[in-house]
DRENTI-944575 format. One record per atom (N, C-alpha, C, CB): x, y, z. Coordinates in steps of 0.1 Angstrom, whole numbers, plus 5000, padded with zeros to 4 digits. Glycine has a CB too. Example, Ala and Ser with C-alpha at 12.3 -4.5 7.8 and 13.67 -1.06 7.14 Angstrom:
513249435078/512349555078/513249675078/511349555090/512849785071/513749895071/512950005079/514149945057/
//
This chain:
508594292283/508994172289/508294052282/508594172304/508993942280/508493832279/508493702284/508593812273/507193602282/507293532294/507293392289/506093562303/508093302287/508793212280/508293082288/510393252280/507692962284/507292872286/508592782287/506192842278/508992722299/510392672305/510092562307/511092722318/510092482294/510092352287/511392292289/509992382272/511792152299/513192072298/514192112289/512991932295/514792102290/515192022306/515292122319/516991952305/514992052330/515092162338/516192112350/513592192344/517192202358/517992192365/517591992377/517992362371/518791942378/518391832383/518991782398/518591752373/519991902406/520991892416/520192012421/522691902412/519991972438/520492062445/521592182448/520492012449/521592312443/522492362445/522792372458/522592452438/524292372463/524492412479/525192542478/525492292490/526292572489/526692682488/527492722479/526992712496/527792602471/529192622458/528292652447/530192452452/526792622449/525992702437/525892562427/527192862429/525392592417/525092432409/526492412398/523392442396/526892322395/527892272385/527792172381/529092272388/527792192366/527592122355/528492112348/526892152348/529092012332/529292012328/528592112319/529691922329/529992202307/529392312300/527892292294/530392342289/528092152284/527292152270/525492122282/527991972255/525992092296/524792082300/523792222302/524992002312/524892342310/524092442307/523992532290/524592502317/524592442283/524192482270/523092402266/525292462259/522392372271/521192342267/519792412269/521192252271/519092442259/517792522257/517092522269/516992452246/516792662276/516192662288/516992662302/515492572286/517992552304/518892542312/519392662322/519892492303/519692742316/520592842327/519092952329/522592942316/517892942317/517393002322/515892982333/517493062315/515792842334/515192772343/515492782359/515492662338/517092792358/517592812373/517692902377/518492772377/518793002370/518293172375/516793202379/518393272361/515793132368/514493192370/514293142385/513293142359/514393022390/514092952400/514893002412/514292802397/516393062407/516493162422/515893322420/518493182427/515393322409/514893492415/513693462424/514293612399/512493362421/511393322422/511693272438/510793232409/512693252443/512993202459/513093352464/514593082462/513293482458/513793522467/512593612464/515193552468/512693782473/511293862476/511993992479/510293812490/511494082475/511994212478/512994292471/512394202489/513294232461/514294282450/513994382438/514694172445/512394402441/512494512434/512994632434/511894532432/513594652417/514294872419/515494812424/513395032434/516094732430/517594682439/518494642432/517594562448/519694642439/520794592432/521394472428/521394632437/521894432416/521994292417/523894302414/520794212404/524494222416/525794232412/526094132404/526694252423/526994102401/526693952385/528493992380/524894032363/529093832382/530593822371/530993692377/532193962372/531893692370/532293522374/533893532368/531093372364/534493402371/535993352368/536593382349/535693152371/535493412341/536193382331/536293262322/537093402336/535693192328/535993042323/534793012309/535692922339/535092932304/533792912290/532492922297/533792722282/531792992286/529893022288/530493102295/528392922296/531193182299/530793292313/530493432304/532493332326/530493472292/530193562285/528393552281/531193542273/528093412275/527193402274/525793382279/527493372271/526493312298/525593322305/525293462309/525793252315/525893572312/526093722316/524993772310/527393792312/524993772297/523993832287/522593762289/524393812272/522593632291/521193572296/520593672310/521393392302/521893612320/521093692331/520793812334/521493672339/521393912324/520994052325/519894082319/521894122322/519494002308/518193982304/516793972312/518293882296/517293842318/516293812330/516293872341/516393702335/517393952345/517394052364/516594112355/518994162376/516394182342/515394342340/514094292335/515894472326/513694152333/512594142333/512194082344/512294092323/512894062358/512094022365/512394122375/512293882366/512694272374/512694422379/513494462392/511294472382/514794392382/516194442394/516194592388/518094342391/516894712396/516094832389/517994852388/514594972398/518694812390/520194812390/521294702385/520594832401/521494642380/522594542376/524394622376/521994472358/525194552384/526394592383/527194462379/526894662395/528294472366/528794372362/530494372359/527994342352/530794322366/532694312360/532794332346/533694132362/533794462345/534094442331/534494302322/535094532329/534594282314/534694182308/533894022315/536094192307/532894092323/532493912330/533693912336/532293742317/534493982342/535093932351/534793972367/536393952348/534593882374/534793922394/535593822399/533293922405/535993822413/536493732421/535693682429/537493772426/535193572433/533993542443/534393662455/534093362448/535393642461/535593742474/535593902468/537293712484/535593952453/535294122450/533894092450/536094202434/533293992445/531394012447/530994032459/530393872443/531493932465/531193932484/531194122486/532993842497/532394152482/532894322487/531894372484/534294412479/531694422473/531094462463/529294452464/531794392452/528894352468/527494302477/527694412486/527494142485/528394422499/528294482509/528694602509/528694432518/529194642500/529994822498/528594882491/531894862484/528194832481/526994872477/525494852480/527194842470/525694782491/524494712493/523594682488/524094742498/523994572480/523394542470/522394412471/524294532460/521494382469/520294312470/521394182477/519194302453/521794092464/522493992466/523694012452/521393842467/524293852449/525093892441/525193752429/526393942449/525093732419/525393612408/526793552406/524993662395/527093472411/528593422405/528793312397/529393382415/529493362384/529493242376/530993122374/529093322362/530793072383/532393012383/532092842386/533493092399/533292742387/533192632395/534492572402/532492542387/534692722408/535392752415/537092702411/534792712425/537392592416/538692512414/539192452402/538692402421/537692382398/537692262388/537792332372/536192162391/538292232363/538792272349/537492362342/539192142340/538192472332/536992522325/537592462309/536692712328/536292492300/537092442284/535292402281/538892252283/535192362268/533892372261/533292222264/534092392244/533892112272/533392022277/534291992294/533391922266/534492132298/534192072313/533392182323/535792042320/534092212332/532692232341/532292402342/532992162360/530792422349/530492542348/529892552360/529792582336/529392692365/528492712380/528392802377/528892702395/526692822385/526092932387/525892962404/524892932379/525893042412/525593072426/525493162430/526193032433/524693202439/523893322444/524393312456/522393322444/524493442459/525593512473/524093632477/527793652466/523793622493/522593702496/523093862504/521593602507/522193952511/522994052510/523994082522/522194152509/524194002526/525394022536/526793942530/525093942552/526493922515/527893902506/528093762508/529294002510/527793682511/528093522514/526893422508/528193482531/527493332508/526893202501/525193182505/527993042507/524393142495/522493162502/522792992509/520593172483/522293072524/521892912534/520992842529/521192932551/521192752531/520392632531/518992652527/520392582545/518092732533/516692772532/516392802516/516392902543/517192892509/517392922497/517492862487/518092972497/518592782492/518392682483/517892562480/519092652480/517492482491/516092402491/515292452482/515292412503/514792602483/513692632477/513492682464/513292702482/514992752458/515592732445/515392572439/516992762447/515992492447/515892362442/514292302441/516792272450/513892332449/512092282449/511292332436/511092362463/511892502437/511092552423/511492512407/511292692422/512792502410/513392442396/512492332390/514992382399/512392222405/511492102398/510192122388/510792032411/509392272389/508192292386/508192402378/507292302397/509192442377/509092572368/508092562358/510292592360/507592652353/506392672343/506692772332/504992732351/507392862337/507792952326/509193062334/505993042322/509593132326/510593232329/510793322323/511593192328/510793492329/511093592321/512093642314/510893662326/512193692307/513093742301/512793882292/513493632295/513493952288/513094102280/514094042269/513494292289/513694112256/514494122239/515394242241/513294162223/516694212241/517594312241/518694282232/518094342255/519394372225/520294332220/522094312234/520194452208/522794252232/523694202238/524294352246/524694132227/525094302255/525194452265/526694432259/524894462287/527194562259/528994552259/529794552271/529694672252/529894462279/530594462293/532294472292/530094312303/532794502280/534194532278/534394652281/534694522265/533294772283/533694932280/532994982296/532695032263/533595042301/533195082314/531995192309/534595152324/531095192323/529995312314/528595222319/530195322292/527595272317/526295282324/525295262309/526195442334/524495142306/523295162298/522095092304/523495112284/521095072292/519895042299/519294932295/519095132298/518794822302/518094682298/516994682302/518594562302/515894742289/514294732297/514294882304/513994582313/513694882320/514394972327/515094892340/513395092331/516294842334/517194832345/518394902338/517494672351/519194972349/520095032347/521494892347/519995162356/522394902338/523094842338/524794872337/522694792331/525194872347/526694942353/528094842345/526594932375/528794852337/529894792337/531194852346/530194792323/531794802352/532694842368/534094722364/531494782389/534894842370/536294782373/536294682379/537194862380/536494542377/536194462390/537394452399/535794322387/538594522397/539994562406/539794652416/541194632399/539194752410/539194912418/538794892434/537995032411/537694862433/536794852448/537594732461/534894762442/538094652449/538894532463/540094612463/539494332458/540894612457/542094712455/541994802470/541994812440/541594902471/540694962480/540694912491/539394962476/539994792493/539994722502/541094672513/539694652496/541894642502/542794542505/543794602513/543294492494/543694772507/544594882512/544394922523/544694982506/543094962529/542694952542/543094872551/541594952544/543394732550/543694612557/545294602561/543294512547/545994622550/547394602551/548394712552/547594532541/549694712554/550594822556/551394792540/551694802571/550494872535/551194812521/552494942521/549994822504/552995022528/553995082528/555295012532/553795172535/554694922542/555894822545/556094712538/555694762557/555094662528/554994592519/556194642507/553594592517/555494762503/556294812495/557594842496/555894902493/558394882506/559794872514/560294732513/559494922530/559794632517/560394512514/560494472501/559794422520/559994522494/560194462479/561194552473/558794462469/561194692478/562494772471/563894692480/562394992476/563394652487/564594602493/565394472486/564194562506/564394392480/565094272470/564194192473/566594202472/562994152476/562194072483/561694012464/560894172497/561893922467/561493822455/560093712457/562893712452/559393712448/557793642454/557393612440/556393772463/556793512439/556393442425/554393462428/557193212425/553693462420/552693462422/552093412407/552293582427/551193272411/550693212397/549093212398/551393042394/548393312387/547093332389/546693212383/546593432384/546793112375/546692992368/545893032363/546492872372/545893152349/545093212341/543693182346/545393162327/543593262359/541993212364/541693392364/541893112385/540893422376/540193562381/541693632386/538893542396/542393572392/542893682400/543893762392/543593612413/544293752380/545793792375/545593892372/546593742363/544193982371/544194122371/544394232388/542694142363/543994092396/543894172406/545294152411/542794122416/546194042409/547694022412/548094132404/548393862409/548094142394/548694232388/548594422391/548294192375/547594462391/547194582405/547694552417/545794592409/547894492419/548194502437/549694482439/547294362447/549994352434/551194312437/552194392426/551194132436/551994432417/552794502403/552894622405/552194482387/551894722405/551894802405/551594922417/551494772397/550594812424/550394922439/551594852449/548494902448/552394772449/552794672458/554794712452/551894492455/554594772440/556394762437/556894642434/557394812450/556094532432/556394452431/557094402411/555194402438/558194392411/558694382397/557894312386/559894302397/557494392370/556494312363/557394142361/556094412347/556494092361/556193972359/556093882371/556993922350/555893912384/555693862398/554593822393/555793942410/553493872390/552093792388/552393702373/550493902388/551993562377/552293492366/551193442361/553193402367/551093392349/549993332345/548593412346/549993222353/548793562337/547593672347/546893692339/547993832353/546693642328/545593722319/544493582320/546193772301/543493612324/541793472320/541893432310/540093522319/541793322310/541593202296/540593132300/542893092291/539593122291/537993052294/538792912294/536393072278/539792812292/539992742297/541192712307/539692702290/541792832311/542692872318/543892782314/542292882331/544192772304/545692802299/545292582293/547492872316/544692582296/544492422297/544592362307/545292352290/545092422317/545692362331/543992372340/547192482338/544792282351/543392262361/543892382371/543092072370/543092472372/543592632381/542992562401/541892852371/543492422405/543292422421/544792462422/542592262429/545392552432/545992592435/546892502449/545392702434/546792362442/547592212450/549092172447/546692052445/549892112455/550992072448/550991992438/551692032455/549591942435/549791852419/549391932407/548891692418/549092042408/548192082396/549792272398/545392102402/550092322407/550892362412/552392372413/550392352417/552792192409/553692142408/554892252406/553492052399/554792322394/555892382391/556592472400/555692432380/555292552406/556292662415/556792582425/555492792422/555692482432/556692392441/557792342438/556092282445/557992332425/559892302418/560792402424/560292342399/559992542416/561192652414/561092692434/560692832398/560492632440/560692742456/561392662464/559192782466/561492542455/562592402465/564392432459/561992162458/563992532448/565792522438/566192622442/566092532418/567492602440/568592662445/568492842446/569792602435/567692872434/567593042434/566293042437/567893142420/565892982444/564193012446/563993152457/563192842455/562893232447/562593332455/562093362468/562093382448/561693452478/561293442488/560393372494/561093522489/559193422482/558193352488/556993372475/557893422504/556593212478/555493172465/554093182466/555593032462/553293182459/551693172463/550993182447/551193332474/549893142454/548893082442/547393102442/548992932440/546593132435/545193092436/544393052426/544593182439/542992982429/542392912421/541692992410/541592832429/540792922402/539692972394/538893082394/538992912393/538393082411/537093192415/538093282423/535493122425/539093272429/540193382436/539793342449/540193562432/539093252452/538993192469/540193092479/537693082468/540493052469/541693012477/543193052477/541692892475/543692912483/545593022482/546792902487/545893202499/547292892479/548792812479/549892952488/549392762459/550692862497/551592952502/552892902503/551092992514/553892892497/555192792497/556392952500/555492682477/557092872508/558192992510/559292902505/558493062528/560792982503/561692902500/562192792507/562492962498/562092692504/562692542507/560892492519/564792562520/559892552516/559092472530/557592522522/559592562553/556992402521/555592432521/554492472533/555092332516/553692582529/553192582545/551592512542/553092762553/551292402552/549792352546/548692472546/548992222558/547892472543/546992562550/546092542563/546192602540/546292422568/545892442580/547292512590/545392302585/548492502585/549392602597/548792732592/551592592596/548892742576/548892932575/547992962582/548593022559/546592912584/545392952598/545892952608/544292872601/546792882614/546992872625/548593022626/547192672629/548893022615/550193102617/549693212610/551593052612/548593272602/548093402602/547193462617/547293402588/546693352625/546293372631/546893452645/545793272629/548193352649/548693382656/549693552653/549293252657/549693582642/550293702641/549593812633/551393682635/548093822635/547693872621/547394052628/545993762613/547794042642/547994202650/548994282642/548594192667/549694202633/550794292627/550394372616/551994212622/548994342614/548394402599/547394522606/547094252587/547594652600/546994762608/545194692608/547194952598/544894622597/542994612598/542994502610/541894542580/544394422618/543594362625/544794392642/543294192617/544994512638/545894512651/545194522663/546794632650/544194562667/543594552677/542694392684/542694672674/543294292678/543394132679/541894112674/543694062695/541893982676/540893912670/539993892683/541593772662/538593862673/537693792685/536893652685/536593872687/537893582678/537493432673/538293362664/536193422667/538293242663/538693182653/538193032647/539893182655/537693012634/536992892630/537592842622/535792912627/537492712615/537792642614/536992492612/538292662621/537092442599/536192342597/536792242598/535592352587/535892122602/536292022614/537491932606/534791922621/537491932596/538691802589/539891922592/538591732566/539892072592/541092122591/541792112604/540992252586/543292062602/544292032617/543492142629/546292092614/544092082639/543992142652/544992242658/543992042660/545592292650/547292392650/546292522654/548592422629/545292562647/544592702654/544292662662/543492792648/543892622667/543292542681/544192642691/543792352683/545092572690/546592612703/546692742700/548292532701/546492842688/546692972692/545593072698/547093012682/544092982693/542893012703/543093042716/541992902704/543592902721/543792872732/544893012739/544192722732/546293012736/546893092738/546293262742/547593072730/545393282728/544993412730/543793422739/544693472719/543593292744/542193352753/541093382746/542493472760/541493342728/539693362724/539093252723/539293432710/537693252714/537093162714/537493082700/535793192716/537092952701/537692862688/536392762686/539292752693/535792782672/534792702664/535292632655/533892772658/534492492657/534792392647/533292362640/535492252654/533292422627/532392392617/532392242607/532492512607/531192212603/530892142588/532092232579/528892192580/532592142567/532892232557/531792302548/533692162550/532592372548/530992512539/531292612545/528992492542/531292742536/532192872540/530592952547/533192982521/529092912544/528192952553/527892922568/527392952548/528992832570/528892812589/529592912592/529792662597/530592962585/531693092591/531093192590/533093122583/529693262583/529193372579/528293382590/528693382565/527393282595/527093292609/527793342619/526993202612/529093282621/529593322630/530293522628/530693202632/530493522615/531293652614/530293712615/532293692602/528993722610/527593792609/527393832627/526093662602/527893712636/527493742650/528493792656/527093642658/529593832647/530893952657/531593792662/529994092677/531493672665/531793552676/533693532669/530393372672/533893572657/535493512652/535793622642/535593332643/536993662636/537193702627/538093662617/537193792631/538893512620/539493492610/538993342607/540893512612/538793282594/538393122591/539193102582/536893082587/539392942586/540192862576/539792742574/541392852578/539792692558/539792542558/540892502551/538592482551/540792372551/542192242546/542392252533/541792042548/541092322526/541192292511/541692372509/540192272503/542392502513/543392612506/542192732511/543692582483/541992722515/540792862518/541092892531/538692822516/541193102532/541293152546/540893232544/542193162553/540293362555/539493462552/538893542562/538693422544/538593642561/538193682576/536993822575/539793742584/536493832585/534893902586/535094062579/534093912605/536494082569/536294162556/535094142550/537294132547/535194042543/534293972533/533493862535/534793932524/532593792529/531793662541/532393562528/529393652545/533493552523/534193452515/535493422515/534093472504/535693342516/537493292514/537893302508/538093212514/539193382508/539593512497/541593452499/538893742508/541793432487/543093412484/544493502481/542993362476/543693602474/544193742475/544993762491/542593852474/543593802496/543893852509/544993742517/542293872517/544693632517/545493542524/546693562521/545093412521/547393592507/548793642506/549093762514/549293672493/548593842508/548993962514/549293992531/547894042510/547993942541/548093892556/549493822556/546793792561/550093742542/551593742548/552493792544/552193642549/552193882538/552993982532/553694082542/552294072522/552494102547/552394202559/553194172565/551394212566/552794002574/553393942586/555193922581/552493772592/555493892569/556793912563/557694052564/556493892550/557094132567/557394232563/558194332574/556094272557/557294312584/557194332599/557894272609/556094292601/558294142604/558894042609/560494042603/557993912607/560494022596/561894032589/562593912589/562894142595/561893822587/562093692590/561793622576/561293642602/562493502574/561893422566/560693332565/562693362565/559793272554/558693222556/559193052570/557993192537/560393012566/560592912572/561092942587/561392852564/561792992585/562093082603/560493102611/562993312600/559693152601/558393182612/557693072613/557293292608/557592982603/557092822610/557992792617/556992692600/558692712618/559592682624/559592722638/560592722617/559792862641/559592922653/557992882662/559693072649/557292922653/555292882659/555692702658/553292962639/555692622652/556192442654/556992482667/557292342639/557792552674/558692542684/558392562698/559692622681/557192702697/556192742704/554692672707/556192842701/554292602698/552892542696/553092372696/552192592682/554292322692/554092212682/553492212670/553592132688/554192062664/553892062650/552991952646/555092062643/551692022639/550491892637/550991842622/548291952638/551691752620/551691672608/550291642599/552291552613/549891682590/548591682580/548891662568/547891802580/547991562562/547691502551/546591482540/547991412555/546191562534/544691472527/544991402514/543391562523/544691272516/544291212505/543091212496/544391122509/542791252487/541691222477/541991072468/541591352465/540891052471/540190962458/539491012450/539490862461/539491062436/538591152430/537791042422/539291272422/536691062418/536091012409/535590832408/536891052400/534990832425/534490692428/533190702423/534490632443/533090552423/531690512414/530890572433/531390252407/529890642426/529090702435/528790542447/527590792425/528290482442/527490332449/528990312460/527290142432/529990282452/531090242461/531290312472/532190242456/531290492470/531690562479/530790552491/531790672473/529190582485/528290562495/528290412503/526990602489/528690282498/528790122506/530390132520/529289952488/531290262511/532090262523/532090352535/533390262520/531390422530/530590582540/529590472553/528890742525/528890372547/527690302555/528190212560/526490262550/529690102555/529990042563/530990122577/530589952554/531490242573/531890272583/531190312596/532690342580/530190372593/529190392605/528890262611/527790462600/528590192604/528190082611/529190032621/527989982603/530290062621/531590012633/531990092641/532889982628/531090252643/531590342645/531690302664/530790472637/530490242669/530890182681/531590132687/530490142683/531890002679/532889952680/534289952684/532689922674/534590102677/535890152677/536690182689/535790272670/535790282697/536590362708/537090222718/535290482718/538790242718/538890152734/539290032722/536990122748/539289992707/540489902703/541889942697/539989832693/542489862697/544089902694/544289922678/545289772700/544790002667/544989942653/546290002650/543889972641/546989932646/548589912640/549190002654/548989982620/548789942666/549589992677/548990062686/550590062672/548390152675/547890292683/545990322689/548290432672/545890372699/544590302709/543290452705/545390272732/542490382699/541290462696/540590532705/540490402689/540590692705/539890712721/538390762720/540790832731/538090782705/537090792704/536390772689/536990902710/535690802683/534890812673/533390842668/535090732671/533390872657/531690972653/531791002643/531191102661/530391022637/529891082630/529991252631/528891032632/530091332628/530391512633/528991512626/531991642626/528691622644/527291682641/527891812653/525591552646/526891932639/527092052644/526692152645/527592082641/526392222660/524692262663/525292402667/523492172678/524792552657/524992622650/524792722666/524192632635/525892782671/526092862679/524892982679/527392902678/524693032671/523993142663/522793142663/524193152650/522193052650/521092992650/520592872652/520893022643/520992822660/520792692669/520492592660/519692702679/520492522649/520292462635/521292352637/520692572622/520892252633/521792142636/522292042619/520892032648/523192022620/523892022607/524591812612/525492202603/524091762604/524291582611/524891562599/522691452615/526091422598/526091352592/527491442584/524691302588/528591492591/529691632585/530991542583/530091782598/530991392584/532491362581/532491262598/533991542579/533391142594/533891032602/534791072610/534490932595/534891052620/536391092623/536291022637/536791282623/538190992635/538190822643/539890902654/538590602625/539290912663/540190982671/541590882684/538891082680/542690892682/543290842686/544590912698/543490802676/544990852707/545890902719/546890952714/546390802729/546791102720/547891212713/547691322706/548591152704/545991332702/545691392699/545591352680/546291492707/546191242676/545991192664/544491182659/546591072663/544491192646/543591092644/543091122626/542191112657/542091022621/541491032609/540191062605/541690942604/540091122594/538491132595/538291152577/537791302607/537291092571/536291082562/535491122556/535791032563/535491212548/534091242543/534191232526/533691412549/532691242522/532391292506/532491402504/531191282502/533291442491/532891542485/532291592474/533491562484/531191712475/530591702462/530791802453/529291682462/532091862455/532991972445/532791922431/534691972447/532691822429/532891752413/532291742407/533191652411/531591692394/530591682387/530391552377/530491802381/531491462386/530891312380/531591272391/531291222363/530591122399/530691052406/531391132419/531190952401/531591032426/532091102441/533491132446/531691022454/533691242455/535391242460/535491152473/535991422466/536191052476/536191072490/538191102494/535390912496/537691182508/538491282508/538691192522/537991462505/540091202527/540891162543/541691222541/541491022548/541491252560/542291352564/543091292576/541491482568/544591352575/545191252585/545891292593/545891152580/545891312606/546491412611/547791352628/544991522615/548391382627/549491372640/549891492645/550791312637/549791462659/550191582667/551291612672/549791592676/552691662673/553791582676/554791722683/554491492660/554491762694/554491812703/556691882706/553591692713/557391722703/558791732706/559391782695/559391612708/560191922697/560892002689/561891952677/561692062696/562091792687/563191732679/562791602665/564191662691/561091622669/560891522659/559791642647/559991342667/560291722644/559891842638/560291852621/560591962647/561191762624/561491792606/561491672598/563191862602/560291562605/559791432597/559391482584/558391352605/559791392571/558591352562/557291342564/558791232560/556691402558/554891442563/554591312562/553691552554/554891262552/553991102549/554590982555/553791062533/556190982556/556790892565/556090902577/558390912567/555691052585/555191072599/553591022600/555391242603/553291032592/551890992594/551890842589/550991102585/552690752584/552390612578/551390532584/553490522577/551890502599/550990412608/549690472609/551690392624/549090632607/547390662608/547490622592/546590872612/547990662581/547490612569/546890432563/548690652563/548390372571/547590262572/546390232581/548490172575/546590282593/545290202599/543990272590/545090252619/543890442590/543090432581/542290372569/543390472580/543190272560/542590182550/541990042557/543690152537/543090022569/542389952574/540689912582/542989932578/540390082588/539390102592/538290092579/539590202599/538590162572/537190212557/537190122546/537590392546/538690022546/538589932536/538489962527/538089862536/539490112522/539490222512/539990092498/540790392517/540890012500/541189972486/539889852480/542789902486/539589792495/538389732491/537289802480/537789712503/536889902488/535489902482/535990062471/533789922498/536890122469/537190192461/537890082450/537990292466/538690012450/539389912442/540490032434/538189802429/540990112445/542290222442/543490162448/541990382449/544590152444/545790122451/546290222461/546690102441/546090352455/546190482458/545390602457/546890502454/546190682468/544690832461/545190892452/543990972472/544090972443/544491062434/545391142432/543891122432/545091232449/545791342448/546191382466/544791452440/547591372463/547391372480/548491512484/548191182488/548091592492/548291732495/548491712513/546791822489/
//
């Protein structure tokens, strides 16, 4: 072993539960990737002789970081390392894979959504052993150590070959190269009626699936191709490209665009779907109808007894607080309980850790359930594969039907990507400052019934989480709400969410953005979004 004096630069962000992200050439810098690894082994205790699990998206450096950190788990006496062949995993196969093996914790090298290529972005993030994102405590103290680092281990090894399945040795850690398909695969099969699955596709059942040269095209391609009957070339875009094809792999109607073409034309197949970079999220478009992902929560939710892993019903459902209120009403219906979290996939791991819910969803394309403690895109098709399958219905017939039975919450988010940080934060503080003010005035018609700051005091572990997003509530169940995002890795997102509730059958087949205009406007009028952004418009609006 050797013990390496961890000379700057040293990590300079808080990582949260997305783990740290940089631009590449930043963690190409001397020391860099091994300053922070060092700084999360040195947070954590008890890992010796244990298991570590380690792969990521595929994306640039993900080869080169791999070999660093297997260097460093054996000099700092992981007595096991397991790694995706080729550096490849899916954030939700680590999660698996954490908890099937029980493995200490787990390394993920991804940044999730956002572009990969030799000058854009990269992440590192640690998953603890119940397979989910390290709380808060963890990473404070990752981040505290990083500040002071002094030095970092490492052992002289020559390069591992993670192309060839098979077992060698680093130091004395044993080092496992693994299928990163097999074990979810597996999984996935326990969960679903993939017999019925399979029956609908001999039947003519047509389904587009675009991995956006991210993680998932090996696992689309196993599952959906070959275990699923599904005809070759259904998984599209399947093989990893460190910069995934050139394209930005978020799985949105703007980066997505195309399949949203081919599922609106004339021969468009059954039914469409997509996932991101790290395989956490999921686009779901059926022929002629997008479904947001706040309905697919609310409409996997409502039917997800049709899948043998969850036929015996659910015992919760969560939901982070910008995502619509549509699960809500099926909560309600079933008589279970319904949580509204912060965004962040470790409020949901609380709750699934306490038995309290078993299915979560957020706005940003992510759904998932106490399988795995991650939001898993994969799975999110398949749950409608199932419910397709079973049903014999079209993707539009079963919205359509749940909007007829529930009503239909009209949802919107706007981004602004890439505000001057200053700006974002002067319109985040001017809005608090009015936040009093609000409840009980009228704007472009419609009468404010309440307003706040979201603060959220952790059922579980009683932990209070302040300061989660604006949100300015209006008669009807409308309303808007605000927050920052710090997905990005220059300057700030700010992200609005805009929501209508609209209850009458007959006003069911609005324009999403015609239906929402009057919250959109009042919205800029409240935050004085063009003011202090100086945007005409948002980036990207979903």
């Amino acid at each position: 072993m050797t013990h390496v004096v961890a000379t700057a630069p040293y990590p300079d962000q808080k990582p949260g539960t997305s783990g740290l992200r940089k631009k590449v050439p930043v963690f190409q810098q001397k020391n860099y990737v091994e300053n922070f690894v060092q700084s999360i082994f040195d947070s954590l205790e008890g890992f010796q002789g244990k298991t570590l699990i380690l792969g990521g998206d595929g994306r640039y450096f993900n080869r080169e970081a791999i070999q660093i950190i297997i260097r460093m788990a054996a000099a700092n006496g992981f007595g096991r390392l397991m790694v995706g062949q080729g550096g490849i995993l899916s954030t939700p196969a680590t999660s698996n894979m954490i908890r099937k093996y029980k493995a200490f914790g787990g390394i993920i090298l991804s940044a999730s959504h956002n572009p990969g290529g030799p000058h854009e972005d990269f992440g590192i993030k640690y998953n603890t052993d119940n397979g989910g994102p390290a709380p808060e405590k963890i990473t404070d103290r990752i981040f505290e150590l990083s500040k002071k680092i002094a030095e970092y281990k490492i052992v002289e090894s020559d390069p591992v070959d993670i192309d060839t399945l098979g077992t060698v040795h680093v130091g004395d850690m044993a080092v496992e190269v693994f299928d990163p398909v097999k074990d979810y695969a597996e999984l996935m099969e326990s969960l679903f009626d993939f017999d019925a699955i399979r029956k609908m596709f001999k039947g003519g059942f047509r389904m587009r699936f675009d991995a956006m040269h991210a993680v998932t095209g090996p696992y689309a391609k196993e599952i959906f191709e070959h275990r699923l009957g599904a005809p070759d070339g259904t998984a599209r875009n399947s093989r990893p490209l460190p910069d995934f094809g050139g394209h930005h792999p978020d799985p949105n109607l703007v980066h997505a665009k195309h399949l949203y073409d081919e599922m609106m034309g004339t021969d468009a197949p059954d039914f469409g779907a997509a996932s991101d970079g790290d395989g956490d999220r999921n686009l779901v478009i059926g022929k002629g109808i997008f479904v947001t992902p706040s309905d697919s929560l609310a409409l996997l939710s409502a039917n997800a007894h049709l899948a043998p892993g969850y036929s015996k019903g659910l015992k919760g459902i969560a939901r982070s607080m910008p995502t619509s209120g549509a699960a809500d009403r099926v909560a309600q219906k079933l008589g279970i309980g319904m949580y509204e979290t912060p965004t962040g996939w470790k409020f949901f791991g609380n709750l699934l850790d306490a038995g309290k819910v078993t299915i979560c969803g957020e706005e940003s394309s992510g759904t998932g359930s106490d399988h795995v403690r991650e939001k898993d895109g994969i799975w999110a098709v398949l749950l409608w594969l199932n419910i397709l399958a079973v049903r014999g219905e079209s993707v539009k017939e079963i919205v359509e039907k749940h909007w007829a039975a529930y009503g239909r919450n009209y949802y919107s988010r706007h981004d602004y990507e890439e505000v001057e940080t200053d700006r974002a934060n002067a319109l985040v503080a001017d809005l608090r400052g009015k936040l009093a003010s609000l409840p009980g005035s009228t704007i472009r018609g419609m009468k404010v019934t309440a307003a706040d700051d979201f603060a959220y005091y952790d059922p579980v572990d009683g932990s209070v989480s302040e300061h989660q997003g604006i949100r300015v509530m209006f008669e009807g169940d409308s309303r808007v709400v605000f927050r920052l995002s710090g997905t990005g890795t220059s300057g700030a997102t700010l992200r609005v969410y805009i929501e209508r509730y609209e209850p009458d059958k007959a006003r069911h087949d609005l324009e999403t953005q015609e239906a929402l205009s009057d919250l959109i406007a009042a919205a800029d009028e409240i935050a004085r979004i063009r003011t202090h952004t100086g945007r005409n418009k948002p980036s990207v609006i979903t």
